[in-house]
LUMTOR-499349 format. One line per field, with one value per atom (N, C-alpha, C, CB): residue number from 1; residue in one letter; atom name; x negated, z negated, y negated. Coordinates in nm, 3 decimals. Each point is the difference from the previous one (the first is absolute). Last residue first. Glycine has a CB too. Example, Ala and Ser with C-alpha at 12.3 -4.5 7.8 and 13.67 -1.06 7.14 Angstrom:
<sites>
nr <- [2_2_2_2_1_1_1_1]
rest <- [S_S_S_S_A_A_A_A]
atom <- [N_CA_C_CB_N_CA_C_CB]
c1 <- [-1.285_-0.082_0.077_-0.118_0.089_0.089_-0.090_0.189]
c3 <- [-0.708_-0.006_-0.073_0.215_-0.208_0.000_0.000_-0.125]
c2 <- [0.225_-0.119_-0.109_0.063_0.509_-0.119_-0.120_0.117]
</sites>
This chain:
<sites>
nr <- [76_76_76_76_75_75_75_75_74_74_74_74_73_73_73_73_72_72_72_72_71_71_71_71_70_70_70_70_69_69_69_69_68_68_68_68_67_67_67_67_66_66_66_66_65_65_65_65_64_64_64_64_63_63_63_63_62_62_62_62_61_61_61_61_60_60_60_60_59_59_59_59_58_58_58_58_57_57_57_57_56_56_56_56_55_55_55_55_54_54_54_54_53_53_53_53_52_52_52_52_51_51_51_51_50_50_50_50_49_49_49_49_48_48_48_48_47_47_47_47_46_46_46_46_45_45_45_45_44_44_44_44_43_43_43_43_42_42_42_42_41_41_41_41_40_40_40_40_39_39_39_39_38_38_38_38_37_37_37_37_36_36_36_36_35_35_35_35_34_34_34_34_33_33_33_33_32_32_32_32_31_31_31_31_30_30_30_30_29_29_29_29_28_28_28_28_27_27_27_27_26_26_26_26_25_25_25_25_24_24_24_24_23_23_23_23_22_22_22_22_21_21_21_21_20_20_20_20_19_19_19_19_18_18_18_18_17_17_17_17_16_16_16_16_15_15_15_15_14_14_14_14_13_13_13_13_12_12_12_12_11_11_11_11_10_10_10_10_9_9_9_9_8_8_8_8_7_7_7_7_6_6_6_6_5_5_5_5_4_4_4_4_3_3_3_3_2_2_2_2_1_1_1_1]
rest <- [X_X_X_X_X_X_X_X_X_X_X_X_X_X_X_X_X_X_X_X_X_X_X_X_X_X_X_X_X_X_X_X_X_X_X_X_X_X_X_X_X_X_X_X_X_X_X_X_X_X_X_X_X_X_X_X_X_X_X_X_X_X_X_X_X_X_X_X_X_X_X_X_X_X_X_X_X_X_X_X_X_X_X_X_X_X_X_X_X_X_X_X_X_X_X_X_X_X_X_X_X_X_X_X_X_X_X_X_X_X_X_X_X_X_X_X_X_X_X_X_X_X_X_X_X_X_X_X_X_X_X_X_X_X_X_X_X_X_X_X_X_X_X_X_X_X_X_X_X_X_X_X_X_X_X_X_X_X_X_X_X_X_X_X_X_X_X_X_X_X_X_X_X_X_X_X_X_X_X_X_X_X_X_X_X_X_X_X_X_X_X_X_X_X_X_X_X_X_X_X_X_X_X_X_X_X_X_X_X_X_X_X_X_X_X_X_X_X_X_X_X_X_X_X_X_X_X_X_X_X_X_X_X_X_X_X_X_X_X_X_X_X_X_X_X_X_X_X_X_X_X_X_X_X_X_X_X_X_X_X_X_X_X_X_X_X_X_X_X_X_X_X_X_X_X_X_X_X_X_X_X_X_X_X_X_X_X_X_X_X_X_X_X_X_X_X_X_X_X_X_X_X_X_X]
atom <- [N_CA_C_CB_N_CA_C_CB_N_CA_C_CB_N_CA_C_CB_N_CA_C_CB_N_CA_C_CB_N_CA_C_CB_N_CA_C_CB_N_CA_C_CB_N_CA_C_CB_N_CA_C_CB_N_CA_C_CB_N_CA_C_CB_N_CA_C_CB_N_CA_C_CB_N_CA_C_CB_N_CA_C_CB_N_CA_C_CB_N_CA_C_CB_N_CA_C_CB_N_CA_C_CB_N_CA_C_CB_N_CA_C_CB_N_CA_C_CB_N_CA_C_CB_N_CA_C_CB_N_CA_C_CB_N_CA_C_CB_N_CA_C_CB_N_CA_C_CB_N_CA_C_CB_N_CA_C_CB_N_CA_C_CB_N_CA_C_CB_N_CA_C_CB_N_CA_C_CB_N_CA_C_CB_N_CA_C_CB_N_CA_C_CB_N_CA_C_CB_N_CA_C_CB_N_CA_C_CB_N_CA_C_CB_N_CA_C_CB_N_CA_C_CB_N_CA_C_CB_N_CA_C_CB_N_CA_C_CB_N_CA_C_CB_N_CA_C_CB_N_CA_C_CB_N_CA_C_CB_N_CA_C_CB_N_CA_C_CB_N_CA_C_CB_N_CA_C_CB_N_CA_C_CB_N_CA_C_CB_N_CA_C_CB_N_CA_C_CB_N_CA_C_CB_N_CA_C_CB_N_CA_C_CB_N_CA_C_CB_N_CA_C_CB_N_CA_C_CB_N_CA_C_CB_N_CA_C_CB_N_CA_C_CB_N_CA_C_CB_N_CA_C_CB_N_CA_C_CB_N_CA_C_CB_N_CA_C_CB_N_CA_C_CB_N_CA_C_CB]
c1 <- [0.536_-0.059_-0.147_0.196_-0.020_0.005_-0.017_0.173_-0.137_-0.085_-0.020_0.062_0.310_-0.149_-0.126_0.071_0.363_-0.002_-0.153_0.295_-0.164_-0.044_0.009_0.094_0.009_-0.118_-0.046_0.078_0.367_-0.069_-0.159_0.202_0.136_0.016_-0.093_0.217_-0.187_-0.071_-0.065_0.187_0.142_-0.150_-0.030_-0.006_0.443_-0.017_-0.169_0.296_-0.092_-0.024_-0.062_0.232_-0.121_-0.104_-0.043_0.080_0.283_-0.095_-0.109_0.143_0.261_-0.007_-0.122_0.258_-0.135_-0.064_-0.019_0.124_0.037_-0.144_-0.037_0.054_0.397_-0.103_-0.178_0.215_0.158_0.009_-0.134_0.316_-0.183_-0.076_-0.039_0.106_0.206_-0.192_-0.043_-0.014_0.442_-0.009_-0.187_0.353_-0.056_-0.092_-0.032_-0.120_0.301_0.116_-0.017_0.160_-0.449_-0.011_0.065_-0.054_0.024_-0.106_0.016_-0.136_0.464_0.013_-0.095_0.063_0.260_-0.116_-0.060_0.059_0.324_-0.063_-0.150_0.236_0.072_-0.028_-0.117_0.287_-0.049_-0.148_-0.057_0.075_0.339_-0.130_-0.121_0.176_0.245_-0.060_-0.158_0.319_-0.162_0.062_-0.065_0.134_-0.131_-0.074_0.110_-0.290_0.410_-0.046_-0.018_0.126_-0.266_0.147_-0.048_0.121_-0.318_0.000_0.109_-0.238_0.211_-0.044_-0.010_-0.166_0.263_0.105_-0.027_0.036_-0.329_-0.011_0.156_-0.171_-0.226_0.092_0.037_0.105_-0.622_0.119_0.139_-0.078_-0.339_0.010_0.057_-0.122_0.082_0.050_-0.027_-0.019_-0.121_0.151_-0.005_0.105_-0.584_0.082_0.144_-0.139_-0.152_0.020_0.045_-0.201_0.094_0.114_-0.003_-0.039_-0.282_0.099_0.145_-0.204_-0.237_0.011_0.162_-0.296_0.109_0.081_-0.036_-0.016_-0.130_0.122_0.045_-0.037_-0.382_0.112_0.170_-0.189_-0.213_0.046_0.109_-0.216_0.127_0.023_0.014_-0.134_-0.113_0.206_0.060_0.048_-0.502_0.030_0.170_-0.249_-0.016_-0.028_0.114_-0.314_0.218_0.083_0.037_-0.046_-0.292_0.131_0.099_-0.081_-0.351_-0.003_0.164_-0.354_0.218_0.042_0.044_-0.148_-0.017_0.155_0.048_-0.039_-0.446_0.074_0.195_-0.234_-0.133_0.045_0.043_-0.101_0.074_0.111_-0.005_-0.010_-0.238_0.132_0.066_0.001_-0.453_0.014_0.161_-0.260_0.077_0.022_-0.019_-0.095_0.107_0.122_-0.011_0.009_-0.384_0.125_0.119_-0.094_-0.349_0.047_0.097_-0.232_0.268_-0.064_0.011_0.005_0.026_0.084_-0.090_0.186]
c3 <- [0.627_0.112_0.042_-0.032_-0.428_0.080_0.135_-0.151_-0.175_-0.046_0.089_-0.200_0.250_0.113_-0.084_0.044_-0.154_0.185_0.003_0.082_-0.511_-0.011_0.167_-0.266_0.083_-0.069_0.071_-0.270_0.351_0.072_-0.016_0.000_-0.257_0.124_0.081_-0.035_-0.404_-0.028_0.145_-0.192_0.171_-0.029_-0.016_-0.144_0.173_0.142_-0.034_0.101_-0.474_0.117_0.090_0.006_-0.295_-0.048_0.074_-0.173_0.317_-0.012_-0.045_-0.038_-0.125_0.191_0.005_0.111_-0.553_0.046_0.189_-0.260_0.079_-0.081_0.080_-0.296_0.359_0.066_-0.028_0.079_-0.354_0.175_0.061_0.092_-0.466_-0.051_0.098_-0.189_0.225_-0.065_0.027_-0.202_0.250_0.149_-0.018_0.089_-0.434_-0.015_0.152_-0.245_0.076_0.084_-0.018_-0.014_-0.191_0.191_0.041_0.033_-0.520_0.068_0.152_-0.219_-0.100_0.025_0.094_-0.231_0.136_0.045_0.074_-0.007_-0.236_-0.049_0.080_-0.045_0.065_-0.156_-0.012_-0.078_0.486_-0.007_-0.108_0.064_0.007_0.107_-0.023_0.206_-0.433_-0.114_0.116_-0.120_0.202_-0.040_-0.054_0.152_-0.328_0.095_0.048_-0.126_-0.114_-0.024_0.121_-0.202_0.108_0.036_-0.019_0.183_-0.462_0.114_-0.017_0.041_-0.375_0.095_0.160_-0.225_-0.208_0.027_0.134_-0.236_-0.069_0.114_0.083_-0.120_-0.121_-0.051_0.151_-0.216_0.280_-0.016_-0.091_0.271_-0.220_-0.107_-0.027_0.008_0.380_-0.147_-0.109_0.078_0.384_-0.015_-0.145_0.290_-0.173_-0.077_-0.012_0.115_0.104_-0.110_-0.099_0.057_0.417_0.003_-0.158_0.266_-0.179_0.058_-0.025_0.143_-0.177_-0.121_0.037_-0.061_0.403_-0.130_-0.105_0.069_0.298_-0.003_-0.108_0.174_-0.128_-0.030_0.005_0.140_-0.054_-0.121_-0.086_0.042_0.464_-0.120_-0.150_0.150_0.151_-0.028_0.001_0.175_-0.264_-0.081_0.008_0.103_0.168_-0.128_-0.096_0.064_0.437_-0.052_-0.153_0.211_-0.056_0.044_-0.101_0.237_-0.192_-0.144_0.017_0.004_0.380_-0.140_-0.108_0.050_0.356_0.031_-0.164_0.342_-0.264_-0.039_-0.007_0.123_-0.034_-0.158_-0.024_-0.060_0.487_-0.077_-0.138_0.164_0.182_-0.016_-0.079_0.196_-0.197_-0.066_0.026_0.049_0.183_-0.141_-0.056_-0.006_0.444_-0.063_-0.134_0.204_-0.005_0.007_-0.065_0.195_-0.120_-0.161_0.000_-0.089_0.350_-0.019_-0.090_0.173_-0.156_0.000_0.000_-0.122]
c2 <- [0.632_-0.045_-0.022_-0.072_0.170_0.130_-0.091_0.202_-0.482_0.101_0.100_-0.047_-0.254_-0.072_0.113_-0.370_0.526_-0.021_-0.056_-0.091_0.093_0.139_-0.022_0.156_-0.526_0.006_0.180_-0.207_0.043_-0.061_0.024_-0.145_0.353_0.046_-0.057_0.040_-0.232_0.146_0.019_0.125_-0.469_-0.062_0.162_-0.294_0.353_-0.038_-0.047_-0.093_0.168_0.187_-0.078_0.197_-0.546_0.107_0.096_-0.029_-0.186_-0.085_0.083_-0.193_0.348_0.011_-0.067_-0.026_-0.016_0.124_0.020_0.105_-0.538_0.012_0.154_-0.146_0.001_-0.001_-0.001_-0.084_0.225_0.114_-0.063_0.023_-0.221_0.115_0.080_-0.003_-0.371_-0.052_0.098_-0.133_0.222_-0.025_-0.078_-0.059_0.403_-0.128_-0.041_0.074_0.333_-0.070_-0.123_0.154_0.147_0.037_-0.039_0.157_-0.237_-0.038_0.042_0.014_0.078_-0.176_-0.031_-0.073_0.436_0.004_-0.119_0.220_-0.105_0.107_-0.034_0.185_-0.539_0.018_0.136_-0.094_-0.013_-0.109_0.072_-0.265_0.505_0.041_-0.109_0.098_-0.248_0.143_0.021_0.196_-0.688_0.107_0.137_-0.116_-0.391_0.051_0.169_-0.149_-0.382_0.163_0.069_0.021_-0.556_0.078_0.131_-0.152_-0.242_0.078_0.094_-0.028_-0.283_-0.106_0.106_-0.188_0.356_-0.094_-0.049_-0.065_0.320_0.067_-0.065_0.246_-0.568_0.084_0.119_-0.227_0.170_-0.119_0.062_-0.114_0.326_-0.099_-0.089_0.048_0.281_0.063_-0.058_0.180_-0.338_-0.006_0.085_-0.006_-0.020_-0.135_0.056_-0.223_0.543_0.041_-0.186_0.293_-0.276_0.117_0.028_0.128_-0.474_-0.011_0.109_-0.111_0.236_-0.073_-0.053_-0.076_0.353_0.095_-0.079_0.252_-0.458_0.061_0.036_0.056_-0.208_-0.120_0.071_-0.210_0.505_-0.010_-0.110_0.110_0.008_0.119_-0.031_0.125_-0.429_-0.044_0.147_-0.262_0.263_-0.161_0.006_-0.182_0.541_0.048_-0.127_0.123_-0.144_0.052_0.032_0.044_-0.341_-0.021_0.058_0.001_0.222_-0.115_-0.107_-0.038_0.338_0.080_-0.066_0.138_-0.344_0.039_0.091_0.039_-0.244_-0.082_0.094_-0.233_0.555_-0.043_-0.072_0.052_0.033_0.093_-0.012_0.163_-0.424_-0.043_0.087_-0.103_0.171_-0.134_0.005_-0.149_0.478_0.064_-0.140_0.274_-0.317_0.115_0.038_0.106_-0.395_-0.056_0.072_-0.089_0.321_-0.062_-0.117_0.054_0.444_-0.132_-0.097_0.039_0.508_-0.116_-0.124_0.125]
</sites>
């Protein structure tokens, strides 16, 4: 790997790593608000809050897709 490709993947990592975590600071405030103020969710969100996270989908799609790319130009 060249050392352009391996400077943009640690800037793209260190990226990813900050609003991974701004996220899930963010996603853990609403439960300090009263629970008055939000509407009720239904049971399918309730049971499965993290894969019906449209955040969570894309963080992981993204992830595959940076792996997928890293392992094409490795092997080319």
């Amino acid at each position: 790997m060249s050392t352009y490709m391996s400077i943009l993947l640690f800037i793209s990592m260190g990226v990813l790593v900050f609003s991974l975590g701004y996220t899930l600071a963010v996603t853990r405030r609403p439960k300090q608000l009263k629970p008055e103020a939000d509407t009720p969710l239904p049971t399918k969100v309730q049971s499965h809050i993290y894969l019906r996270n449209p955040i969570f989908l894309t963080y992981g799609i993204f992830f595959l897709l940076v792996i997928l790319i890293i392992l094409f130009y490795n092997l080319s």
